[in-house]
C-alpha positions in Angstrom: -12.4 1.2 25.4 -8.9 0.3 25.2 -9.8 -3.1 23.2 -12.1 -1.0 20.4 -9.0 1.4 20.3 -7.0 -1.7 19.5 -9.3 -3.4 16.5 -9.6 0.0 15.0 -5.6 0.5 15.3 -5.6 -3.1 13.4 -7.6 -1.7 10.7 -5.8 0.9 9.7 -2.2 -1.1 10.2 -4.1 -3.7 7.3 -3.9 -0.4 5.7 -0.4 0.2 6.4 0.3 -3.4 5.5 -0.7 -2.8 1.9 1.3 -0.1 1.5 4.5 -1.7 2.8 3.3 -4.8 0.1 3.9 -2.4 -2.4 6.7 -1.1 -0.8 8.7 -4.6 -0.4 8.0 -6.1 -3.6 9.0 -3.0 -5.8 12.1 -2.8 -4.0 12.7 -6.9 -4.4 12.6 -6.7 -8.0 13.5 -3.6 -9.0 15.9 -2.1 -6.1 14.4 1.3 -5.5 11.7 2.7 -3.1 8.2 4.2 -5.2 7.7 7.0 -3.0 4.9 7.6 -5.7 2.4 5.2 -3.5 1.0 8.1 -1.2 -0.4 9.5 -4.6 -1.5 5.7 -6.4 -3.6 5.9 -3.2 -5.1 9.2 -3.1 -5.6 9.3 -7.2 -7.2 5.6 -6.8 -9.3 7.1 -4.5 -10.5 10.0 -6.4 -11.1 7.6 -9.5 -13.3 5.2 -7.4 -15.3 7.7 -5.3 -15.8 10.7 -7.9 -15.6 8.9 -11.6 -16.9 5.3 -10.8 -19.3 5.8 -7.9 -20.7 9.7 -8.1 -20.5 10.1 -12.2 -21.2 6.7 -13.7 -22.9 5.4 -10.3 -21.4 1.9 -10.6 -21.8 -0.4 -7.8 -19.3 -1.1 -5.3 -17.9 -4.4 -6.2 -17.5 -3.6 -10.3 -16.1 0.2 -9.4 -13.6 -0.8 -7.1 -12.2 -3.9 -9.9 -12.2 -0.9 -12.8 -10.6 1.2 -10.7 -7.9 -1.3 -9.3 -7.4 -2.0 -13.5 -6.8 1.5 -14.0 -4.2 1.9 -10.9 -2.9 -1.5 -12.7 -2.6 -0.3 -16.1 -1.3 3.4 -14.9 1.6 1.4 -13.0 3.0 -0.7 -15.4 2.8 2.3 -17.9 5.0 4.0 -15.7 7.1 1.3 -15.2 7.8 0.7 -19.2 8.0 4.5 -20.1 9.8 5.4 -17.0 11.9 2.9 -14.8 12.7 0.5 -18.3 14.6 3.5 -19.7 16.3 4.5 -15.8 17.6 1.1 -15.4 21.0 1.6 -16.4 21.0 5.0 -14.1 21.7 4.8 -10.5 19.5 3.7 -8.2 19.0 7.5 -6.7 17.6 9.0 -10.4 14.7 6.0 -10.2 14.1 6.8 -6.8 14.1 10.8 -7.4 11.5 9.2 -10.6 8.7 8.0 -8.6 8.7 10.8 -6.2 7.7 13.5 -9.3 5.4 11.0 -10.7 3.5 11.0 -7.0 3.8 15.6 -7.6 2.2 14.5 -11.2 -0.4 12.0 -10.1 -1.4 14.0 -7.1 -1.5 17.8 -9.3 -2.9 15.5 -11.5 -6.0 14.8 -9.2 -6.6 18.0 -8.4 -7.0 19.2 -12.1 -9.4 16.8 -12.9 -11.5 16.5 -9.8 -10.4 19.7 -8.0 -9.5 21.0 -4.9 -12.3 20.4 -2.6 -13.0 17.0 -0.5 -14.9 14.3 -1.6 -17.5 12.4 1.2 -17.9 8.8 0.4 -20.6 7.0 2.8 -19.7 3.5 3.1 -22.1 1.2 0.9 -22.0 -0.8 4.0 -23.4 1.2 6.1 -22.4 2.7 9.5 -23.7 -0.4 11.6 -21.4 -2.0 14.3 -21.2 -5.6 14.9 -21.0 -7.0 18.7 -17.5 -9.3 19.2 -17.0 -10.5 22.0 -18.2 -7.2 24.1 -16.6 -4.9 21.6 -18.8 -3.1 19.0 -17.0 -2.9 15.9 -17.9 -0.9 12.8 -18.4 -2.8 9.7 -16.5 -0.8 7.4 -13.5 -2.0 9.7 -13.9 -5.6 9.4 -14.6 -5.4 5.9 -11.1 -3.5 5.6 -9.9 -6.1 7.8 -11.6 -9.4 5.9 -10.3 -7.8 2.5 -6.6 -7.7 3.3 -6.5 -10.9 5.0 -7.5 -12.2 1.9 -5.6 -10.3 -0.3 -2.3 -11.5 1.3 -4.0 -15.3 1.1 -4.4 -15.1 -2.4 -0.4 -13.4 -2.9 1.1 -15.8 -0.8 -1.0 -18.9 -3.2 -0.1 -16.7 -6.5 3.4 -16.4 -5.5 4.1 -19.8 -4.5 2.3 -22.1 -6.3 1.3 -20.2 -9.7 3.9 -20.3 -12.7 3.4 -16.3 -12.3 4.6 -16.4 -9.0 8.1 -18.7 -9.7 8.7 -16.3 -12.7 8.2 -13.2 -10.1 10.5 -14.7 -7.5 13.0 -15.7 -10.5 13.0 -12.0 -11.6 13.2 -10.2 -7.7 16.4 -13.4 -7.3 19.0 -12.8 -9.7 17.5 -10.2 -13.0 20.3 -11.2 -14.9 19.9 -14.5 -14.7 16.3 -14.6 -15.1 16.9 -12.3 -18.3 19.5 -15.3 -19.4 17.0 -18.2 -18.8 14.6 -16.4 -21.1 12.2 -14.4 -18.9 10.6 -11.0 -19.9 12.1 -9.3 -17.5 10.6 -6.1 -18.6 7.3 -7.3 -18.5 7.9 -8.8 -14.7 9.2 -5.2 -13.7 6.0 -4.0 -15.3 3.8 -6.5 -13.7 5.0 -5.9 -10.2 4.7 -2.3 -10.1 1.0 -2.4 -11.4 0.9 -5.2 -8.4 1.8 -2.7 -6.2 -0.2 0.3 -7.6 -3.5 -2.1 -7.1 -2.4 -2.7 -3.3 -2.6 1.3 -3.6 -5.6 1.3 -5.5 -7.6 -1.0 -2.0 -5.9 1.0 0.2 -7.9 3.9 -0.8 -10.8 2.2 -2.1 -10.9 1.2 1.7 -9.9 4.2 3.6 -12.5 6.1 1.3 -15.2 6.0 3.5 -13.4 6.7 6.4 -11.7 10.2 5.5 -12.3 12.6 3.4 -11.0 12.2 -0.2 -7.9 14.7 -0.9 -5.1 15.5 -2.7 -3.3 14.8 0.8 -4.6 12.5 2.0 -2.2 9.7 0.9 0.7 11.1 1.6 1.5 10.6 4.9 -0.5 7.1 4.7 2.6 6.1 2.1 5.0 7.8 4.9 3.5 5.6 7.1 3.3 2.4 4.9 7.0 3.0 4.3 7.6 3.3 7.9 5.7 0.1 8.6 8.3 -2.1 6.1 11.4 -0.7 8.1 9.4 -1.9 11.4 9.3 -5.0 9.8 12.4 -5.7 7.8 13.1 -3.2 4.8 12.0 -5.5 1.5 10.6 -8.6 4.1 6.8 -9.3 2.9 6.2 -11.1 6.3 7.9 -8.7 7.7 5.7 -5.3 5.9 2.8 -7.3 7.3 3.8 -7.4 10.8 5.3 -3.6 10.6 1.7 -2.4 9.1 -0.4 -4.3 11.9 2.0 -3.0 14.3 2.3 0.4 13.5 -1.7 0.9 13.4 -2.2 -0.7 16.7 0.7 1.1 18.4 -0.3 4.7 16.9 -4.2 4.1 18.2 -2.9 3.1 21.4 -0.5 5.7 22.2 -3.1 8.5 20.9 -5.4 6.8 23.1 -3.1 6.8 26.1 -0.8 10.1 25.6 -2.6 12.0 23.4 -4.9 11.9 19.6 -2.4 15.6 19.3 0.8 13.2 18.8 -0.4 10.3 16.7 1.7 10.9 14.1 4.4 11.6 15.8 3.7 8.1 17.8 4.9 6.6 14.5 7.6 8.2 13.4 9.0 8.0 17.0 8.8 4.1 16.7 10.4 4.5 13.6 13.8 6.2 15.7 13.2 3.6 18.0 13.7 0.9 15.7 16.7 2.3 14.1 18.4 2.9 17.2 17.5 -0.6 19.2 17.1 -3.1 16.0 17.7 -1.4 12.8 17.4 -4.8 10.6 13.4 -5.0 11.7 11.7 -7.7 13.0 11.6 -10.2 10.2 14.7 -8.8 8.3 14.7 -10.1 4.5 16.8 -13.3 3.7 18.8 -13.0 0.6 18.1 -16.4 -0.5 14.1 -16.2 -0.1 13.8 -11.9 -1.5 10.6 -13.2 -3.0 
């Protein structure tokens, strides 16, 4: 019991894990914390399951790459009709910024889709696969395979790509990069939609496992944000080790205290880890912020 408790705490920390993405590389290149991606999630989410799947009846695959484009688009909107014009204003009015765009994305949802939940059944069915004597649900290791490949294709993008040098230019030195001719704007503009896709799988992916509300992204982004300070605030490594090992630490605390203090399980490892090593785990280096 104990090791099915564990793979299903891994998926949902490969859901924590693309939140804190999000999290790390909006902060890297633009310096403030988009407490908007709660809402990216649960507005993706409603765009996928009630628009894409239910109205239009799309299949999986081509719903959830039209709805990641939408997330995509929505974000860099943002980030040229918003944060371009906040850039000369302190950190704290940008930050303030993405936390009424979340109150707008999420009043938002509820206008157009409305206030009751939305059940998604998983296009994969509700089988279980046998590994190793555990008996593991397939939407899990489909969450699972779809991260682990998402951060393989990052990691590639961002280090090998001429994309990826001008995105670890920008998130080194802005003014520089604005000297030696990049588009900064456009780099702000293309992280933040990077980051509102991450958003977009996480609730593509968590779809089928909860109900589909106006809340129910907000305490994953809590918990996403929670999972970067685990690992090192603005350390991609680091969010992905935080994510993992938030999700399999809150499963196995529910499953050893109690399910009644889950979420407090995290936010108490959160204290924790400010008291005993408040730099995280793999704390960011200044000279590799990309």
């Amino acid at each position: 019991m104990l090791g099915q408790v564990i793979v299903s705490g891994l998926a949902m920390g490969c859901i924590y894990a693309l939140i804190a993405l999000g999290y790390a590389y909006v902060w890297n290149t633009m310096a403030i914390v988009n407490f908007a991606a709660g809402e990216f999630l649960t507005f993706s989410a409603f765009v996928f399951v009630a628009t894409f799947t239910t109205s239009l009846q799309l299949p999986f695959w081509l719903a959830a790459a039209l709805t990641a484009a939408v997330m995509a688009v929505l974000g860099a909107v943002f980030s040229r009709l918003v944060f371009a014009r906040l850039q000369r204003q302190k950190a704290l009015v940008a930050i303030i910024a993405t936390v009424g765009f979340g109150i707008f994305l999420k009043e938002m949802a509820r206008i157009i889709y409305g206030p009751e939940p939305l059940l998604y059944a998983s296009p994969f069915g509700d089988g279980v696969v046998a590994v190793g004597g555990l008996r593991v649900p397939v939407q899990q290791i489909v969450i699972m395979a779809v991260v682990v490949v998402v951060m393989a294709l990052q990691y590639l993008v961002l280090r090998y790509t001429t994309i990826g040098k001008v995105m670890r230019a920008t998130a080194l030195d802005r003014e520089t990069a604005l000297l030696m001719g990049i588009p900064v704007n456009r780099v702000l503009a293309g992280t933040f939609a990077f980051s509102s896709v991450l958003a977009a799988l996480a609730g593509i992916l968590l779809a089928p496992l909860f109900y589909v509300t106006t809340e129910m992204g907000t305490l994953v982004g809590l918990k996403g944000f929670v999972a970067m300070i685990i690992g090192g605030f603005g350390s991609v490594p680091g969010a992905i080790l935080g994510g993992v090992l938030l999700g399999v630490a809150e499963n196995v605390g529910a499953f050893t205290i109690s399910s009644t203090y889950k979420d407090a399980i995290a936010f108490g490892l959160l204290l924790v880890f400010l008291l005993v090593r408040p730099q995280g785990l793999l704390p960011e280096r200044n000279a590799d912020r990309a």
